[in-house]
KOLRO-576375 format. One line per 2 residues: number of its first residue (from 1); for each residue x, y, z of C-alpha. Coordinates in nm, 2 decimals. Example, Ala and Ser with C-alpha at 12.3 -4.5 7.8 and 13.67 -1.06 7.14 Angstrom:
BEGIN
1> 1.23,-0.45,0.78  1.37,-0.11,0.71
// end
This chain:
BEGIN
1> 0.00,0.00,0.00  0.16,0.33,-0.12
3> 0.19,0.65,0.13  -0.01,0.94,0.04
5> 0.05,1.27,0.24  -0.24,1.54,0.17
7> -0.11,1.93,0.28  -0.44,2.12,0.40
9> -0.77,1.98,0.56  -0.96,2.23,0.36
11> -1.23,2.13,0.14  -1.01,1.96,-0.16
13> -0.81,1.80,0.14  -1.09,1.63,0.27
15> -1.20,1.55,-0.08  -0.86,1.43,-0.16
17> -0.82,1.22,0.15  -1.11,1.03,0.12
19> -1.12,1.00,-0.25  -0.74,0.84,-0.16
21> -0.84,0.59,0.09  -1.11,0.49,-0.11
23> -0.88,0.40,-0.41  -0.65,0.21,-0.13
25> -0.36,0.47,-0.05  -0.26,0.52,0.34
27> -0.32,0.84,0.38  -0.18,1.15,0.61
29> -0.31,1.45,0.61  -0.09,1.78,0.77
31> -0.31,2.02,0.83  -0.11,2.36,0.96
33> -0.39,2.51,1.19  -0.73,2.35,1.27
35> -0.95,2.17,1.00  -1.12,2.42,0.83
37> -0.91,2.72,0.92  -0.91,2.90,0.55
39> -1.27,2.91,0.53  -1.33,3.02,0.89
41> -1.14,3.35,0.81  -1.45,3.45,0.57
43> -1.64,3.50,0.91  -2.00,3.54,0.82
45> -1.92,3.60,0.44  -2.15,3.28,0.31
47> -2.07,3.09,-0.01  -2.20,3.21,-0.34
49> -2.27,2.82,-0.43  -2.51,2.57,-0.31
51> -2.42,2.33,-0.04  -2.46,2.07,-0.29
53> -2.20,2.22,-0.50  -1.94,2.20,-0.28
55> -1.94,1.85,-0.03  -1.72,1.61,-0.18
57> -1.87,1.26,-0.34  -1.96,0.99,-0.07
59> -2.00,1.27,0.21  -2.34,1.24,0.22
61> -2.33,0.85,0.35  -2.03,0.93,0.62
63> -2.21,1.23,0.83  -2.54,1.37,0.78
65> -2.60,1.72,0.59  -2.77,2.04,0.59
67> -3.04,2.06,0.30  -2.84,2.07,-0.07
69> -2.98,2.39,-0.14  -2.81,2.56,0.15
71> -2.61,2.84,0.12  -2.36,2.83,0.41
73> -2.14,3.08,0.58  -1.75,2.94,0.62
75> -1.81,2.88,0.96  -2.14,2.68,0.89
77> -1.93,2.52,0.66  -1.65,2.38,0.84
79> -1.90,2.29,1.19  -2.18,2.11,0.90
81> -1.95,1.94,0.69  -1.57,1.97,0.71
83> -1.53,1.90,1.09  -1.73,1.56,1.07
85> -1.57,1.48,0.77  -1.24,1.52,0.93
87> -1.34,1.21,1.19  -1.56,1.02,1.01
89> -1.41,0.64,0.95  -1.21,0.68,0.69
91> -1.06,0.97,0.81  -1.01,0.88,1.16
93> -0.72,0.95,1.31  -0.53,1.07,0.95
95> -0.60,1.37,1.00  -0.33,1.62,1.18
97> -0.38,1.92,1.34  -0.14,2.22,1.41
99> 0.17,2.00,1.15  0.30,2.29,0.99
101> 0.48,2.11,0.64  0.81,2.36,0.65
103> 1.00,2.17,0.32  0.90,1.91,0.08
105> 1.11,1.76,-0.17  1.27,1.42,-0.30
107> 1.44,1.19,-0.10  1.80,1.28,-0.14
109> 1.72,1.48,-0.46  1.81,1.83,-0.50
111> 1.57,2.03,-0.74  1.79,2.02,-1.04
113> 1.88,1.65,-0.98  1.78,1.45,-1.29
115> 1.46,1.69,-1.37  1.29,1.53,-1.59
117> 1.46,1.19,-1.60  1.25,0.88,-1.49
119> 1.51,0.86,-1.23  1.38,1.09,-1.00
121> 1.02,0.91,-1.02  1.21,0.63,-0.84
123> 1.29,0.83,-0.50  1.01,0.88,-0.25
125> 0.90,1.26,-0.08  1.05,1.38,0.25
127> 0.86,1.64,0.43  1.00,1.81,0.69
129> 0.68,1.93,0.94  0.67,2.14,1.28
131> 0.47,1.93,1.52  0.33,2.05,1.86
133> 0.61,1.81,1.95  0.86,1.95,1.76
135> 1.02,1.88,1.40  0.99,1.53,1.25
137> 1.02,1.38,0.87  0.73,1.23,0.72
139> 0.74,0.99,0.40  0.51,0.95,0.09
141> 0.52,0.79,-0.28  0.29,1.05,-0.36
143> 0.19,1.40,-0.20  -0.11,1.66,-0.29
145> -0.08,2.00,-0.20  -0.40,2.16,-0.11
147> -0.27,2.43,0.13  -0.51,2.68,-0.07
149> -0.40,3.10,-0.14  -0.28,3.20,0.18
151> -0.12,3.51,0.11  -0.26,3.85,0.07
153> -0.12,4.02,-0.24  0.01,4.40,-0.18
155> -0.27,4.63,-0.22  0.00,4.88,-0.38
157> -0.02,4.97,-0.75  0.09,4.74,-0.97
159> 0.08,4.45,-0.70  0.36,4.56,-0.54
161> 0.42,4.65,-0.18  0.31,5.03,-0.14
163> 0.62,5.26,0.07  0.45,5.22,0.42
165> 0.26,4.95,0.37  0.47,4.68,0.57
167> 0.46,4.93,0.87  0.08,5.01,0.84
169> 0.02,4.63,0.93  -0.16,4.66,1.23
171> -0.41,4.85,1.09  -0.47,4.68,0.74
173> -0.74,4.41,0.75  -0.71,4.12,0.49
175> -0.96,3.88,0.56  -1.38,3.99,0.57
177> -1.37,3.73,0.92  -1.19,4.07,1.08
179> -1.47,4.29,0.99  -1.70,4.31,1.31
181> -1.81,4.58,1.48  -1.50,4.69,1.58
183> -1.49,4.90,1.27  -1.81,5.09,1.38
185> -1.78,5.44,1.29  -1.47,5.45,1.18
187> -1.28,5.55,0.86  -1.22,5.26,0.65
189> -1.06,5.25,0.31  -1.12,4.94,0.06
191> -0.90,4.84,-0.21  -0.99,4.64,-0.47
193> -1.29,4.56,-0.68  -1.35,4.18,-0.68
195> -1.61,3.96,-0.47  -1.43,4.02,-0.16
197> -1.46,4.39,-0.20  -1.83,4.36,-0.25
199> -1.89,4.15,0.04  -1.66,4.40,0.26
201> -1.89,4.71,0.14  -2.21,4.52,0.27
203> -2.09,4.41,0.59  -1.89,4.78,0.67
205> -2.22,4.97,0.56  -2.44,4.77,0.78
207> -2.18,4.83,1.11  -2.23,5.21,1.07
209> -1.87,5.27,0.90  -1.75,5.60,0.66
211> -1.63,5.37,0.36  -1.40,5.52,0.08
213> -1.33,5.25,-0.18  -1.08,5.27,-0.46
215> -1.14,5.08,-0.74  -0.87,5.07,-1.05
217> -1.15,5.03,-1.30  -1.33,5.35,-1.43
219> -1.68,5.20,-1.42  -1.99,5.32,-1.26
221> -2.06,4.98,-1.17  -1.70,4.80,-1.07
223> -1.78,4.48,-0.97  -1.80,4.22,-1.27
225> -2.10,4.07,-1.33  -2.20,3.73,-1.53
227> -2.52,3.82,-1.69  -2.83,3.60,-1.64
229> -2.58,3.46,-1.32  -2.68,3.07,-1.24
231> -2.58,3.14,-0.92  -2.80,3.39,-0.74
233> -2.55,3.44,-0.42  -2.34,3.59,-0.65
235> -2.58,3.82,-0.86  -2.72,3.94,-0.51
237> -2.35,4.06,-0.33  -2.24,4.21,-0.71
239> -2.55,4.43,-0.78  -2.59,4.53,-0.45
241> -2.24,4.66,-0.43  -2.26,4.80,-0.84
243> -2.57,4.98,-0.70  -2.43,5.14,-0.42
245> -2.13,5.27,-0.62  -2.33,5.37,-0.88
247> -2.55,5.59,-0.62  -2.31,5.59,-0.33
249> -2.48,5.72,0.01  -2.36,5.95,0.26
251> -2.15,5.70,0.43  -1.97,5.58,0.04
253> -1.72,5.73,-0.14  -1.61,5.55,-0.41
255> -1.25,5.68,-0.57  -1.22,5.55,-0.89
257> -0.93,5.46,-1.13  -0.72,5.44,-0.83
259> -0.40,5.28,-0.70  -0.23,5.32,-0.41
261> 0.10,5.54,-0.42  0.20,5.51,-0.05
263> 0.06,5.48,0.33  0.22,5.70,0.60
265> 0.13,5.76,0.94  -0.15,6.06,1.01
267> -0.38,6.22,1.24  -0.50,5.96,1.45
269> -0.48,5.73,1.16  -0.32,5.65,0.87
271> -0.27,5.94,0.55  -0.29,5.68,0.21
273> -0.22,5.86,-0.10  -0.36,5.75,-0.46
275> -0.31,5.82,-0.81  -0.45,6.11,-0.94
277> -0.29,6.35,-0.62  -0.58,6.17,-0.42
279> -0.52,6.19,-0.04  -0.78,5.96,0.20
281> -0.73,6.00,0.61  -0.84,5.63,0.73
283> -0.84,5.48,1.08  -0.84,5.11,0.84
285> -0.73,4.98,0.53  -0.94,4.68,0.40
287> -0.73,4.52,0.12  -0.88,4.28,-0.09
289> -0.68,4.26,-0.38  -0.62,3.88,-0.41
291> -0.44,3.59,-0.28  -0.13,3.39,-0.37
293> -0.02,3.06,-0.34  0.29,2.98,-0.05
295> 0.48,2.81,-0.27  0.79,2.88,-0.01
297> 0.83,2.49,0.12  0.80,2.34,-0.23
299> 1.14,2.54,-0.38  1.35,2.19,-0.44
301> 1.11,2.02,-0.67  1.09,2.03,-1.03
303> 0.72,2.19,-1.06  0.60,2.35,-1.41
305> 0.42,2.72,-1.22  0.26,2.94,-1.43
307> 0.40,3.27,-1.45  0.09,3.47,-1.44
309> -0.10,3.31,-1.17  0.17,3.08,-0.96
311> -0.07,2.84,-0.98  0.00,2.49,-1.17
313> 0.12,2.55,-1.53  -0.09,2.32,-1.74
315> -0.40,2.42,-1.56  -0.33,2.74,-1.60
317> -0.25,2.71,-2.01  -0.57,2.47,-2.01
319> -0.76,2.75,-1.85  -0.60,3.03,-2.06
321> -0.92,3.17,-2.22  -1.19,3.10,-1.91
323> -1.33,3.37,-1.72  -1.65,3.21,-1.51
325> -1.58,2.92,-1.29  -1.89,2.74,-1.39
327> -1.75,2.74,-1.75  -1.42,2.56,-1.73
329> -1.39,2.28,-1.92  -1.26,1.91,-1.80
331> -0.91,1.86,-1.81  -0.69,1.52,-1.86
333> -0.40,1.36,-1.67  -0.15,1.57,-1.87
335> -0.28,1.89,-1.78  -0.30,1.83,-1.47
337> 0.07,1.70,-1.41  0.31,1.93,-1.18
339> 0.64,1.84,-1.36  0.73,1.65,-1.04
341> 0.58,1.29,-1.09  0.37,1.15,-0.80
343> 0.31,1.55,-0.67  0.05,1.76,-0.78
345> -0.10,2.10,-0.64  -0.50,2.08,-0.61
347> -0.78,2.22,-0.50  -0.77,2.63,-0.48
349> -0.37,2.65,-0.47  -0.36,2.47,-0.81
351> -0.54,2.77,-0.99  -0.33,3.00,-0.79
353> -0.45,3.39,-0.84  -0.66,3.28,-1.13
355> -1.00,3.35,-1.02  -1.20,3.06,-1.18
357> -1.21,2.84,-0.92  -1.47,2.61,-0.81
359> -1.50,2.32,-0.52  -1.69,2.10,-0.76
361> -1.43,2.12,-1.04  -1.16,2.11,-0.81
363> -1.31,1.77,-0.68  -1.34,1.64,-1.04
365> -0.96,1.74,-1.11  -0.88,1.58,-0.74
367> -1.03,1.23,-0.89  -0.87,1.28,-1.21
369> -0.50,1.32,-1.08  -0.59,1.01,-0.84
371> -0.73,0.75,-1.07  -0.37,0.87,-1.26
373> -0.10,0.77,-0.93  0.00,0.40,-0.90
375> -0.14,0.21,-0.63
// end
């Protein structure tokens, strides 16, 4: 029976864990902080999809589910589904909390050590992984990486950290789970113009906060939206924000074609100045400009990463022309390979910044890249 380590008990980790020990693998999975963790940071932000949508196959006969037409917060989430999934009997006792994976690479294999050279397919993983007992080596035949986008890109122009920004930290919020009413009444900036951003505005303008958003598109209405949307979550937070930037009320500003230049320290806040010799006074920044993969304990293996979204390069190039998740196509073995036999990145790191993600294609791709390993 060949090892299979899974990184992340996130959705796709669950999904790949059990799809894994279903196909006969002994699986581990490392799970850095608690199952669930990722989606618990959305707070009370709720899914745009179904609950149908997004529980992995065979759930349904291992703990017992909310109504498939449910549309679930994170935290609903993870409590209804991902935390009983996580001890069911398959998973029971394979699932590790708090193991932090710090390196992964080839057992005695160096990253440019016969690349591409059936050779290297003969070596098994070593993952080196911070315990709450300390540091210890785990080995696998195969390894998935579903340790999601964990990283906050820069909210300064051109995705690049903005002069200030790193010492402005305290007071920059990244994830909508930090929006409570803590923020009441005070002076909050947001950057960016995706789904994110149009769930922030909601919740900030029900807490009695004086919003200014910059947006870097010049349209009344910012937020994208898919016309005759299948998904009605989505339609709902997208016009609602597009309406309130197109008539903003007292407590909206909206600052458009904007980028932020720098952040500095002042009066009782923070002074952030944009293009356009714009100047906001802010007591918070809300940045919601994206997340990237941490590809930072994967650096000694031979993986093909696209360039434009840091996500897996064959996905990305089989992706290349989508621009709605529920329009992205099926993709085969090869597409799905990492250039690093037996290792592949799933689930939401796999597409990286690309913003087509789904959970049900990312299960699909998950059984695809499984039925492909050697048992």
């Amino acid at each position: 029976m060949k090892k299979l380590v899974v990184i992340g008990a996130g959705p796709s980790g669950l999904a790949a864990a059990l799809g894994a020990v279903k196909r006969g693998f002994d699986v581990t999975v490392l799970e850095r902080d608690d199952v669930g963790a990722s989606l618990r940071r959305w707070g009370a932000t709720r899914l745009f999809s179904p609950l149908a949508m997004n529980v992995p196959a065979g759930a349904a006969e291992l703990v017992a589910l909310p109504p498939g037409d449910a549309i679930m917060t994170g935290n609903e989430f993870v409590d209804a589904v991902l935390a009983p999934l996580a001890t069911s009997a398959p998973l029971a006792g394979r699932v590790l909390a708090r193991h932090a994976v710090l390196a992964v690479g080839r057992d005695r294999l160096c990253r440019g050590d016969y690349a591409n050279h059936p050779l290297r397919a003969e070596r098994g993983f070593r993952l080196v992984v911070d315990t709450p007992h300390g540091e210890r080596t785990f080995e696998a035949d195969a390894v998935l990486d579903a340790s999601g986008t964990l990283l906050p890109c820069a909210i300064g122009a051109g995705g690049i950290v903005a002069p200030g920004e790193r010492a402005a930290r305290e007071r920059i919020v990244c994830s909508l789970g930090e929006l409570d009413a803590r923020l009441a009444n005070l002076r909050v900036l947001i950057v960016g113009h995706g789904h994110s951003a149009a769930n922030a505005l909601h919740v900030l303008g029900n807490i009695d906060a004086r919003v200014v958003w910059a947006v870097r598109t010049p349209n009344l209405r910012p937020c994208v939206e898919v016309a005759s949307d299948p998904l009605p979550e989505r339609q709902r937070v997208v016009a609602t924000a597009n309406e309130l930037a197109a008539k903003p009320p007292a407590w909206l500003r909206v600052e458009r074609r904007a980028h932020v230049l720098a952040i500095e320290p002042g009066n009782n806040g923070l002074r952030v100045s944009l293009t356009g010799d714009r100047v906001v006074e802010v007591d918070r920044v809300v940045g919601l400009t994206g997340a990237r993969p941490d590809l930072s304990f994967v650096t000694e293996l031979a993986l093909d990463i696209s360039p434009a979204t840091e996500g897996a390069g064959g996905l990305a190039r089989g992706l290349a022309n989508v621009t709605d998740c529920l329009a992205v196509p099926a993709l085969g073995a090869s597409d799905l390979a990492s250039g690093e036999p037996g290792f592949h990145l799933v689930g939401a790191k796999s597409y990286g910044r690309a913003r087509t993600f789904l959970l049900k294609t990312g299960y699909a791709q998950i059984d695809t890249i499984l039925d492909g390993l050697d048992r």
